[in-house]
C-alpha positions in Angstrom: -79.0 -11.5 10.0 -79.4 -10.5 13.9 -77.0 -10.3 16.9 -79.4 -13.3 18.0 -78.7 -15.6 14.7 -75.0 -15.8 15.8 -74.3 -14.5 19.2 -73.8 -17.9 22.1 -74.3 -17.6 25.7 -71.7 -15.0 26.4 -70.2 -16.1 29.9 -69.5 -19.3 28.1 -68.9 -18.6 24.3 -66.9 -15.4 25.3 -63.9 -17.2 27.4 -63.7 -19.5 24.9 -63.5 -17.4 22.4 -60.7 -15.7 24.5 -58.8 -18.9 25.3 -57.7 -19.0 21.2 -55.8 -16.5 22.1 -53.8 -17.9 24.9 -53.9 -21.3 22.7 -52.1 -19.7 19.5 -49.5 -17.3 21.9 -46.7 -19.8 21.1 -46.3 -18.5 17.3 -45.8 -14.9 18.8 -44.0 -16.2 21.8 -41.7 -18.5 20.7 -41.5 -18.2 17.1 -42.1 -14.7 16.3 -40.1 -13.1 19.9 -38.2 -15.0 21.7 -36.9 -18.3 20.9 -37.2 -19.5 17.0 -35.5 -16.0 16.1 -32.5 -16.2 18.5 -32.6 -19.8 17.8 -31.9 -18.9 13.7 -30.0 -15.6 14.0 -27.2 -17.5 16.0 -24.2 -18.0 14.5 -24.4 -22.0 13.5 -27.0 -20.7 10.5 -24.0 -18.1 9.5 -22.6 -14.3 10.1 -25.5 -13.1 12.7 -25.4 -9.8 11.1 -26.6 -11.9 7.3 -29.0 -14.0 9.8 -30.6 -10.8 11.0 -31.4 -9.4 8.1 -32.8 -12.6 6.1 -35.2 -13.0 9.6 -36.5 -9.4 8.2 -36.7 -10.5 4.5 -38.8 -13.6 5.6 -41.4 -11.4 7.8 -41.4 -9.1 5.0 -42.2 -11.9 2.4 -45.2 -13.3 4.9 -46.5 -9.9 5.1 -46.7 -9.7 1.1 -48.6 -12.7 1.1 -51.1 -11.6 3.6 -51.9 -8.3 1.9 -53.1 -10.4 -1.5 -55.2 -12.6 0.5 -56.3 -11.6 3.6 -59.8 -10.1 2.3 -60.5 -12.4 0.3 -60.4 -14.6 2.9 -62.6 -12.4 4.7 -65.6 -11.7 2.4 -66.0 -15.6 1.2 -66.1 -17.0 4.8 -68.6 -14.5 5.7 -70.5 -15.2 2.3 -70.3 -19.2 2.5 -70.8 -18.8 6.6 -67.1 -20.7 6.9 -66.0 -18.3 9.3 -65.5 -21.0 12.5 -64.7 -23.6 9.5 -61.7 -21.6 8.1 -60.4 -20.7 11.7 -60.1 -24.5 12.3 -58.2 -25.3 9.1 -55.5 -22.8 9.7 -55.3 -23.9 13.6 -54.5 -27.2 12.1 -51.9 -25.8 9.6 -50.7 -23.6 11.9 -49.7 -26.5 14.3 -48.3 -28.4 11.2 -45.8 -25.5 10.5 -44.5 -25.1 14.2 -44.0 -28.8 14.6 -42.0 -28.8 11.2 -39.9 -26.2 12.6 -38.3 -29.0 14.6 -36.5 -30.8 11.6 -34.9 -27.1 11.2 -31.2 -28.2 12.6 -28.6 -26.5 13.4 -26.6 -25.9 10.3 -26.1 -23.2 8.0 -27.7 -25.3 4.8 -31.0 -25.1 6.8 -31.3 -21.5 7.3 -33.5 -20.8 4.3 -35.5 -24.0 4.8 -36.3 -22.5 8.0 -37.0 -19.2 7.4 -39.5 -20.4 4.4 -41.9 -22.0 6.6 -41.5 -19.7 9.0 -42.6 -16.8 6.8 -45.5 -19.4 5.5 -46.7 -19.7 9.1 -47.0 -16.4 9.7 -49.2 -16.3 6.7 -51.4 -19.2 8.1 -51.8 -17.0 11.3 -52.5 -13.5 10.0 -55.3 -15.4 7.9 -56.6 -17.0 11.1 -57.0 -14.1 13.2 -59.1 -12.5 10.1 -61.9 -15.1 11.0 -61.3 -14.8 15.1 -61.5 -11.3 15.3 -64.6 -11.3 12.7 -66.2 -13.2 16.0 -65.5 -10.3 18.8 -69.1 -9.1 18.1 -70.3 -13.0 18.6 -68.8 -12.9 21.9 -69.6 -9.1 23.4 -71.8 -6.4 23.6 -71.2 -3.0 22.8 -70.9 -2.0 26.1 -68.3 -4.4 26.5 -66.1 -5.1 23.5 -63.1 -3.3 24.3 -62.8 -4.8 27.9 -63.5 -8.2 26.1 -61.0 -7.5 23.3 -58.3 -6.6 26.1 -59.2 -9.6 28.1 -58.6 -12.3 25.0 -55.1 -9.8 24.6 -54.3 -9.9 28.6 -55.1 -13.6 28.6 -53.0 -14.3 24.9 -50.1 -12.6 27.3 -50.3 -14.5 30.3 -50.3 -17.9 28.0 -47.1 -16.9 26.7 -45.5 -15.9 30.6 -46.3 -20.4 31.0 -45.0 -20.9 27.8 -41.7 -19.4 28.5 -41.7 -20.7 32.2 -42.1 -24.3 30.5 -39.4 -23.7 28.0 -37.1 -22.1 30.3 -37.7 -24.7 33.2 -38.1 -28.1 31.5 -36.4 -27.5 28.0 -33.6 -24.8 27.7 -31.9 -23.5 31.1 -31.6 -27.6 32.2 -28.8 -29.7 32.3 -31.5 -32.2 32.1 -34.4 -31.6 30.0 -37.7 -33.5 30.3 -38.2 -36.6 29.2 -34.7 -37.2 28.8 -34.3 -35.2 25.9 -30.7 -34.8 24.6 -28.6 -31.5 24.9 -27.0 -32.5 21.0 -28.3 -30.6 17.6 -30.4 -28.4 19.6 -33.0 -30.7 20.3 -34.1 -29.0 23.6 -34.4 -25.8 22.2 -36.0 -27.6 18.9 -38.5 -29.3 21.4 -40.4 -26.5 21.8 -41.4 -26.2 18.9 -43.0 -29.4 19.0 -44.8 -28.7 22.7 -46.0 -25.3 20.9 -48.3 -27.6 18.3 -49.6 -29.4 20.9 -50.2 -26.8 23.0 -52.5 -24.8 20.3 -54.5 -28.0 19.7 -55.5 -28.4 23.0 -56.4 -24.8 23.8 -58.2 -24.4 20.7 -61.0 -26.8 21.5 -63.4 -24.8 23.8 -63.7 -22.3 20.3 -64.4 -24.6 18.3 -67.2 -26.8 20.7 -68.8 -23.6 22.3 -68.6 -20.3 19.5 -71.3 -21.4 16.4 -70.7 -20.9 13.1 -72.5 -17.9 11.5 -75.0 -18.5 9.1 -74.4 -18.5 5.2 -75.9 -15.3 3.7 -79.4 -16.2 1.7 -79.9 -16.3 -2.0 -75.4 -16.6 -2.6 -74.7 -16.0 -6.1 -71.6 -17.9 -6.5 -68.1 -16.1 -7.3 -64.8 -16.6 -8.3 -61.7 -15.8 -6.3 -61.2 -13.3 -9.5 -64.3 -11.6 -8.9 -64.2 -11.3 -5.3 -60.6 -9.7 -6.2 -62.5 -7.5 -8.4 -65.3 -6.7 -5.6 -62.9 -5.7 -2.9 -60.7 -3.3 -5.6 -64.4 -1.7 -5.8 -65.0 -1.0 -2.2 -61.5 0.4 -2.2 -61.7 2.9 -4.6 -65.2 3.7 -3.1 -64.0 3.6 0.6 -62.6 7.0 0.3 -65.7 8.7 -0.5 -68.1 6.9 1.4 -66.2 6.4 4.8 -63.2 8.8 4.7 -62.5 8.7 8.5 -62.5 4.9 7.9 -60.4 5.3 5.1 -57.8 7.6 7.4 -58.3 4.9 10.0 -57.0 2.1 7.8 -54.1 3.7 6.4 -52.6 5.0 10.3 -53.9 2.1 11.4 -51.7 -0.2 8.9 -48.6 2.1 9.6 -48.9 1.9 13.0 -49.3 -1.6 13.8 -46.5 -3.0 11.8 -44.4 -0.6 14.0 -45.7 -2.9 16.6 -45.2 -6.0 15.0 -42.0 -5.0 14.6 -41.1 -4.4 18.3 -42.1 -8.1 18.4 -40.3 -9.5 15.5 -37.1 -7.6 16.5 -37.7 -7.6 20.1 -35.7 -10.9 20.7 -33.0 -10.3 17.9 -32.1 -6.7 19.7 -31.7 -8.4 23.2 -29.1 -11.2 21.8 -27.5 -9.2 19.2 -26.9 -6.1 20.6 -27.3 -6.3 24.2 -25.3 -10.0 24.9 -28.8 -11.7 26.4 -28.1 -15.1 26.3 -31.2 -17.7 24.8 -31.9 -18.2 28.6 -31.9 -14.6 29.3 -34.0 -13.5 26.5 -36.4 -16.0 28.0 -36.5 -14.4 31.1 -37.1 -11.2 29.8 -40.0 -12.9 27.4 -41.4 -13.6 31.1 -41.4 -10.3 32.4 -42.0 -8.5 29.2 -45.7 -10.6 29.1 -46.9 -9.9 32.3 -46.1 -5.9 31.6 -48.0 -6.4 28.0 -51.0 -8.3 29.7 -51.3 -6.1 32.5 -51.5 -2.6 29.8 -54.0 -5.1 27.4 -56.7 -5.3 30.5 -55.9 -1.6 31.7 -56.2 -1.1 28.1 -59.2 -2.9 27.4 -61.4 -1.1 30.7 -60.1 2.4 29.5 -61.1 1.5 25.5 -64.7 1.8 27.2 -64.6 4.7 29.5 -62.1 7.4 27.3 -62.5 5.4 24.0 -60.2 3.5 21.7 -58.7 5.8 19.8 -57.5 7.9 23.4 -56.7 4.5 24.4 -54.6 3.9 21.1 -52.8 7.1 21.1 -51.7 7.6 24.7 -49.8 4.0 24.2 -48.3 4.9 21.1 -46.7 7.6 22.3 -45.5 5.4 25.4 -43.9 3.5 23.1 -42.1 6.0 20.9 -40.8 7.9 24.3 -39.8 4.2 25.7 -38.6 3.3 22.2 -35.9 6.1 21.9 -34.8 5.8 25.3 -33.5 2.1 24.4 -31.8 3.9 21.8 -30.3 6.7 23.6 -29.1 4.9 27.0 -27.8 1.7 25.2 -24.3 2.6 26.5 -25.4 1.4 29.7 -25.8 -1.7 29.2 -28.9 -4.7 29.3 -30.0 -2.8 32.6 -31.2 -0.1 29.6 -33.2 -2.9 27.5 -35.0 -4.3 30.7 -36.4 -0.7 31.6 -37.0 0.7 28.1 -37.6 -3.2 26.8 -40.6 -3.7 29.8 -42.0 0.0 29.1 -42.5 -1.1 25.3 -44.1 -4.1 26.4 -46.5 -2.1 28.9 -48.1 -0.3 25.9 -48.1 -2.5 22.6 -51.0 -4.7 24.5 -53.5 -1.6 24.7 -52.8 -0.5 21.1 -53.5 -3.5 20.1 -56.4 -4.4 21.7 -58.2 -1.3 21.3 -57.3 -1.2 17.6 -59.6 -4.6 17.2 -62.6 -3.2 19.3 -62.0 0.2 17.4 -62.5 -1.8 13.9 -65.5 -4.0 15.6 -67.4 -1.1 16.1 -67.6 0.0 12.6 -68.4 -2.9 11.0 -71.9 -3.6 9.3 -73.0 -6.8 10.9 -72.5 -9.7 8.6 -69.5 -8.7 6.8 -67.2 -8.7 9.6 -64.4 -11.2 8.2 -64.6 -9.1 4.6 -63.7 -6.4 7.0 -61.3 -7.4 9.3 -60.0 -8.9 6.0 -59.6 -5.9 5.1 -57.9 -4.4 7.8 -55.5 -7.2 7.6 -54.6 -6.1 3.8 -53.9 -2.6 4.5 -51.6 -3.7 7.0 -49.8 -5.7 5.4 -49.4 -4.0 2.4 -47.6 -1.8 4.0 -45.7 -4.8 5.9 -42.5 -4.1 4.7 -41.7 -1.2 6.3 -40.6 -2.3 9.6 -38.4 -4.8 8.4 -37.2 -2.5 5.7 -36.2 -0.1 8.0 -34.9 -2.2 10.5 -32.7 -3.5 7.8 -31.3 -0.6 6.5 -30.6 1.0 9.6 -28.5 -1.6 10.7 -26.6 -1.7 7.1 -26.1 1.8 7.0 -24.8 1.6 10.8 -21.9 -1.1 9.0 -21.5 1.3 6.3 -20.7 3.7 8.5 -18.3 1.6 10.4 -19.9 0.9 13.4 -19.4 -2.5 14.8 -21.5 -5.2 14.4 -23.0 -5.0 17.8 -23.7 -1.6 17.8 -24.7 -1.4 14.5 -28.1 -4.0 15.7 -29.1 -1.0 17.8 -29.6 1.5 14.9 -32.1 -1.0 14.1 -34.6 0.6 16.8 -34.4 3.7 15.3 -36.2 2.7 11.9 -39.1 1.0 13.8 -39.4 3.5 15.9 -39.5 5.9 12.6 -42.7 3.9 11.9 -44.5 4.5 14.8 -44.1 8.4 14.6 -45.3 8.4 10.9 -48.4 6.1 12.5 -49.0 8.1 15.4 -49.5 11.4 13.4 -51.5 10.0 10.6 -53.5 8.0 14.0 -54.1 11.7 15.8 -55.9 13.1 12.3 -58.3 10.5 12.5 -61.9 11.0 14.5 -62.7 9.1 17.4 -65.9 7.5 15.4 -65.9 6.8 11.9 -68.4 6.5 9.9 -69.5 2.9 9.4 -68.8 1.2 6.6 -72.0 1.2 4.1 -73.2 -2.1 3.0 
């Protein structure tokens, strides 16, 4: 198969291609940062301290599920040329599980309940972005892909800077909500969830009307999920030897970016819990926090193609460990500390990101770019429970120790961080261009 089987007119097919990301910001926005976790940490669903750490147990239980699925995902929808199919299902789901999130009341007996489909949509979206970043070479040239991977990023950002506006402004800091919705159970707060739904149906249509669908791959010999179980165990025992910079890659890689994901997961939680931000101001934050990640995601995504991405990936993850501890160590000041150390986090989790897809992009074997991504997605998560392990026994071992409960939610920073430096080291052994993958 050639670039030209797949590739769409690229000033066209790449924005839209860009805009899903923008379209499915409110999962990581509202339900993965900012408002869904202050919303079911707070003290109506019970002690915030238990809340706290069953948020962790619930991102940890999502990332289990990705790691068992995510390439086989992968490898069948590049096989069955499903990759634009699959992405659509999972929109749809996705959407289902945010507006479901709005039957989650405030009470104690729905904690669980919520926290269940919660963990089940972060499954749905880890499995989508498998078959959306699979299309970044669809979309780019290699001249281009980091500066297109850090615009989709930037543009993912500056969705979620008009999400929180909206949410601030016509939902939660109101006397008055919009369309004279109620103040009682929560229901402004809970109405967000339902605008997120529609908001990721909407934005998701240019993808699906202007990328194509990839071809299915000629002469398909059938196979069972057990067999494409089998296949992947295969590649990975073979990845070592015929790829080991790839290999290396993986493994920081997967370290690394659930340090990342846990800034994000925890990023809200820290704010409320151990620095008094009110919903409202958490929200604000949120706002200022996206346009400092979307700005670093474009720098980010210009510099991927000038120094490369693995410069690119390192310089920000050492911005975050310095910016990281510093939260830690000037906490006694107060929230003025989480704005300047919370933005400067912000500033450099976009580029890491970003330049962490194009870095995968560019050493995959064309045709077998879900399998791969897929397979990116498994080693992270199988290491997914690190960052909400740590974060959870820091905090307990803070209680242990007697600290009170509001300091004890800062220790948590400390066991993320711990997960970054482990990722960064592993990160600076690997080479700048690994081998390709082998067919």
């Amino acid at each position: 198969m050639t670039n030209t089987d797949v590739a769409p007119k690229k000033s066209r097919g790449t924005f839209a291609w860009a805009l899903w990301d923008w379209a499915e910001q409110p999962f990581p926005t509202i339900f993965q940062t900012f408002i869904f976790p202050i919303y079911i940490t707070s003290s109506v669903f019970g002690a915030e301290e238990d809340t706290s750490r069953a948020l962790g147990l619930a991102t940890t239980i999502a990332g289990v599920m990705v790691a068992l699925a995510a390439p086989v995902f992968g490898r069948r929808t590049d096989e069955m040329g499903k990759r634009k199919f699959w992405l659509m299902m999972n929109t749809f789901i996705l959407a289902g599980v945010m507006a479901s999130l709005f039957f989650i009341t405030p009470n104690a007996s729905m904690l669980w309940i919520g926290l269940i489909i919660f963990s089940f949509g972060g499954f749905v979206q880890e499995v989508a972005f498998i078959n959306y970043y699979a299309m970044l070479r669809q979309v780019s040239k290699p001249s281009n892909i980091g500066k297109v991977s850090g615009f989709a990023w930037g543009l993912g950002y500056l969705g979620g800077i008009v999400l929180l506006l909206i949410s601030l402004v016509g939902f939660i800091q109101t006397d008055t909500p919009w369309f004279g919705i109620p103040l009682t159970d929560s229901l402004n707060v809970r109405s967000v969830f339902l605008f997120s739904a529609v908001w990721l149906l909407v934005f998701s249509i240019p993808l699906f009307l202007s990328v194509p669908e990839i071809k299915a791959k000629e002469n398909l010999q059938k196979e069972t999920i057990i067999e494409s179980y089998y296949k992947l165990w295969a590649q990975l025992k073979s990845l070592r030897k015929q790829a080991p910079e790839t290999f290396k890659f993986l493994i920081s890689s997967a370290i690394y970016r659930d340090g990342l994901a846990g800034v994000f997961a925890f990023g809200g939680a820290l704010g409320a819990l151990a620095f008094g931000f009110e919903l409202a101001d958490v929200i604000l934050f949120g706002i200022a926090a996206n346009v400092m990640a979307g700005i670093g995601a474009m720098i980010g995504g210009f510099l991927d193609d000038k120094i490369g991405a693995k410069t690119t990936i390192m310089a920000s993850l050492v911005g975050l460990t310095i910016a990281g501890f510093a939260v830690f160590l000037f906490a006694g000041y107060g929230a003025i500390t989480y704005w300047i150390g919370g933005l400067a986090l912000t500033l450099f989790v976009g580029p890491a990101q970003a330049a962490s897809r194009s870095f995968v992009a560019r050493f995959t074997p064309e045709g077998r770019e879900g399998e791969v991504f897929g397979l990116y997605m498994t080693t992270g998560r199988a290491v997914s429970f690190l960052s909400p392990l740590l974060w959870t026994t820091a905090i307990s071992a803070a209680l242990a120790a007697g600290i009170q409960n509001a300091q004890a939610t800062i220790y948590g920073i400390l066991g993320l961080m711990l997960v970054l430096v482990v990722g960064t080291i592993l990160m600076s052994r690997v080479h700048p261009s690994p081998d390709v993958i082998s067919d």
